[in-house]
N, C-alpha and C positions, 0 to 999 in steps of 0.2 A: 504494500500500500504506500500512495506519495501523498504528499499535501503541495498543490499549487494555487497561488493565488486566492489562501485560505477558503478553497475548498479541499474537499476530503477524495479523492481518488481508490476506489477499492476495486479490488481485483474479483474480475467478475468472467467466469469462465460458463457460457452458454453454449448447451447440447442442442444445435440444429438439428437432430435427426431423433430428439424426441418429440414424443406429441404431446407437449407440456408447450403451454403458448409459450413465445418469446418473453411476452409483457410479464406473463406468472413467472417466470427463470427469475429476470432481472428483480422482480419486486421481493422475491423471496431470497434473492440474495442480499439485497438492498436491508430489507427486514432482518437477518441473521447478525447482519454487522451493527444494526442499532439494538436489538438483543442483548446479544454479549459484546457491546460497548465498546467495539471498533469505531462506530461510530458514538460520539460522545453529544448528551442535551446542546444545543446551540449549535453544535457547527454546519456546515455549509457544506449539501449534496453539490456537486458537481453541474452543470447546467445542462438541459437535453441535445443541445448542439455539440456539447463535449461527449455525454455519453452515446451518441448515437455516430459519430466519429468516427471512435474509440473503438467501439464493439460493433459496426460496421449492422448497427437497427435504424429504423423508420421514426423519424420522431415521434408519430402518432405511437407507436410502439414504446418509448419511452416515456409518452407523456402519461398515459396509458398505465404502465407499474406506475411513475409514480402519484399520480390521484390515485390509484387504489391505497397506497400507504398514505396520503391525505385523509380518504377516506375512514384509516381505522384509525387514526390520530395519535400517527407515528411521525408524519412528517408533515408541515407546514411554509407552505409560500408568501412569503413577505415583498410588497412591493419597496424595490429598491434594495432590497436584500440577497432573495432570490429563495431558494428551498432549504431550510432548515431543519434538526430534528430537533423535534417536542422536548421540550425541559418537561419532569415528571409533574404529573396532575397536580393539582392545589385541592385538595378534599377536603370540606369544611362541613363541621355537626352542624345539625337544623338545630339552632339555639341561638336565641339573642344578643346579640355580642356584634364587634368590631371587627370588621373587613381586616382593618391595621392592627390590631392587638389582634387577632389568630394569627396573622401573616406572623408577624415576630417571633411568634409563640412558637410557630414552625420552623421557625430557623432562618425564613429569609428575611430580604430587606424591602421593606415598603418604603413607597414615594409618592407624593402626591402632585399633580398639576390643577390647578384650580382653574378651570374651563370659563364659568360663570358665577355671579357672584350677583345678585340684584333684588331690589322688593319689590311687588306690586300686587296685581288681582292673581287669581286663579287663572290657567287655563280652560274652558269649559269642559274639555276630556277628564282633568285633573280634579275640577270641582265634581266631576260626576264619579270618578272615580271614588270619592270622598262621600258620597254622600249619604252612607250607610255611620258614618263617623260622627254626625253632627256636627260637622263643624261650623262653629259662629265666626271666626276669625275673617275679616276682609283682606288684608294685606298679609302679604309672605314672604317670605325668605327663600329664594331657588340659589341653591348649590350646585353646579354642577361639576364632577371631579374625574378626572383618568388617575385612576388606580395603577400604581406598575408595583410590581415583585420582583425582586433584583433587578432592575430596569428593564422589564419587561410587560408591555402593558396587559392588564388582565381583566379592568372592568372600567365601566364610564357607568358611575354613581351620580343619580341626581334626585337630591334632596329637597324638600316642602317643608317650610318651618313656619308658626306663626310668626310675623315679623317681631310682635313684643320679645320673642328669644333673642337676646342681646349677644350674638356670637360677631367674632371679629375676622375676617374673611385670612388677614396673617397668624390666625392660630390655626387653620385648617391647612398651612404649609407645614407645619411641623408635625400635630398629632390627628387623630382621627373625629368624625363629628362627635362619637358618644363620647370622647374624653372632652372635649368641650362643654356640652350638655354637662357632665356632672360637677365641672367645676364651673359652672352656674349655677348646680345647685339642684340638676333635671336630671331627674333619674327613671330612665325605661323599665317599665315594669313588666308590660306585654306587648304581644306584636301579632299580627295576623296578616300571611303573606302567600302568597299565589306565585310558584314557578311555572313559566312556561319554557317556553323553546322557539323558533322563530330565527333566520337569514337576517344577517346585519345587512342593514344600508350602506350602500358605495360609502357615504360621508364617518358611519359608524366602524367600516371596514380598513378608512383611511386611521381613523385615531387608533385603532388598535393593531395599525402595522399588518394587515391579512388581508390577501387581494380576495374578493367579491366572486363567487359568494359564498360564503361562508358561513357557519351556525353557529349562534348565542344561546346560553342561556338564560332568562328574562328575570327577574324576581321583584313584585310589586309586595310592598311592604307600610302596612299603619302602624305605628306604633304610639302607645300610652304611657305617664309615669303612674308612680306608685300610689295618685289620688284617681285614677280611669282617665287625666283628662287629654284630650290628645297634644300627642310630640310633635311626630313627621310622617310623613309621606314619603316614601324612597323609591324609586323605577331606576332600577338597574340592570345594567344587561352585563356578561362575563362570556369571555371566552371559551368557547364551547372547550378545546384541545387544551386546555390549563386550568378548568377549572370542574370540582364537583361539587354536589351537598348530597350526603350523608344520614340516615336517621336512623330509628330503632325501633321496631313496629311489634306490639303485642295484641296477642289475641284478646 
C-alpha cells in the first residue's frame, strides 16, 4: 500500500474471470481495508479516475463499489474533500442532557459555530409546532448552531427560547445551551421529542460538509423546567453516518 497526495492507495487484486461483479470485488476489498484499519477514520479513498486507471474498470464500475460503501456508512463524500472513511458513530442514550456534555463525556472534542442569533415572533410552522405546549410567550430567542466533534460537523441545532431567557449569544461559543440555562438559574426537567429521518437540503448538505443527497437524522424536541413551565423548542437535524440515539425498551 502507498499514500499519495494524502490519499490512501490499496492494493487491490480483481478476478476477471469470476462471476463476482467487478463493483462487488472492489467494494469488498475497499470494505476489508476499513475493517481491519488499513484504512484509518478520516482518511482519503483514492478518487475514481485514479482507481479506474489503476485497475484498468469503468468508472460507473467504480462509482458503483463505492456508493454501495456510502451506502452502508463506511464511506462518505465530502465536497471539496473528496471520499473519506466514516470516523466511528456518535451513539447517544435517549435522555435529556447536552449534545456538548455527552460529546466530552465521550472522549471527543466539541465546537461550536453560532449560525444565528436573533429575537422576534414565531414562525407559523414553529408556533404550530408549539401548540400543544401552550405557549403564551410573543417574542423569542432562535439559536441556531453547527455542532462539530473533533472538527467534524455532526449537527445544525436550532433552538426557540422565550426571549425573557437572558442568554448571551458569546457564552454559546464556549459551552452548550443547557449549561447556560442553568447558570440562569433554568433547569430542564422534561422533554418530549419526535425523531424522524428525512435527505438534507443542498444548503443543509453544504454546512455539514456531505454532497447531496444524503440522510439526516431529525429530532424535534419541547422541553420544560422543574415548575412544567416551558424552556425551548429544539429542531435539529445530525448526521445520519456519525451519529445515533440509543434506548432501553421494557415490556
Amino acid at each position: 500500500m502507498t499514500e499519495a497526495a494524502g490519499t490512501r492507495e490499496l492494493e487491490i487484486t480483481l478476478d476477471r474471470n469470476s462471476p463476482v461483479p467487478l463493483y462487488y470485488q472492489l467494494a469488498q476489498s475497499i470494505e476489508h481495508a476499513i475493517t481491519t484499519g488499513a484504512l484509518a477514520p478520516g482518511e482519503r479513498l483514492e478518487n475514481e479516475l485514479s482507481l479506474t486507471s489503476r485497475l484498468g474498470l469503468s468508472r460507473p464500475t467504480a462509482r458503483q463499489a463505492i456508493q454501495e460503501l456510502v451506502q452502508k456508512g463506511l464511506l462518505v463524500r465530502k465536497r471539496g474533500v473528496g471520499t473519506q472513511v466514516v470516523g466511528s458513530q456518535f451513539r447517544r442514550d435517549e435522555r435529556l442532557s447536552s449534545l456538548n456534555e455527552d460529546l466530552a463525556k465521550a472522549g471527543r472534542v466539541p465546537s461550536t459555530r453560532v449560525l444565528e442569533f436573533s429575537v422576534g415572533p414565531l414562525d407559523p410552522a414553529i408556533r404550530n409546532a408549539l401548540e400543544a405546549a401552550a405557549v403564551r410567550d410573543t417574542e423569542f430567542l432562535k439559536i441556531r448552531r453547527l455542532r462539530l466533534a473533533d472538527e467534524v460537523p455532526l449537527a445544525v441545532l436550532t433552538n426557540y427560547l422565550p426571549a425573557r431567557i437572558d442568554i448571551k449569544r458569546a457564552d454559546l461559543d464556549h459551552q452548550g445551551l443547557y449549561a447556560c440555562l442553568r447558570a440562569l438559574g433554568v433547569h430542564l426537567k422534561i422533554a418530549h421529542q419526535q425523531i424522524s429521518a428525512r435527505l438534507l437540503t443542498p444548503a443543509e448538505a453544504e454546512l455539514l460538509g456531505v454532497v447531496a443527497p444524503a440522510a439526516c437524522l431529525t429530532v424535534d424536541r419541547i422541553g420544560y423546567d422543574d415548575v412544567g413551565q416551558f424552556v425551548e423548542f429544539g429542531r435539529h437535524i445530525y448526521q445520519a453516518d456519525h451519529y445515533s440515539i440509543q434506548s432501553s425498551l421494557k415490556v
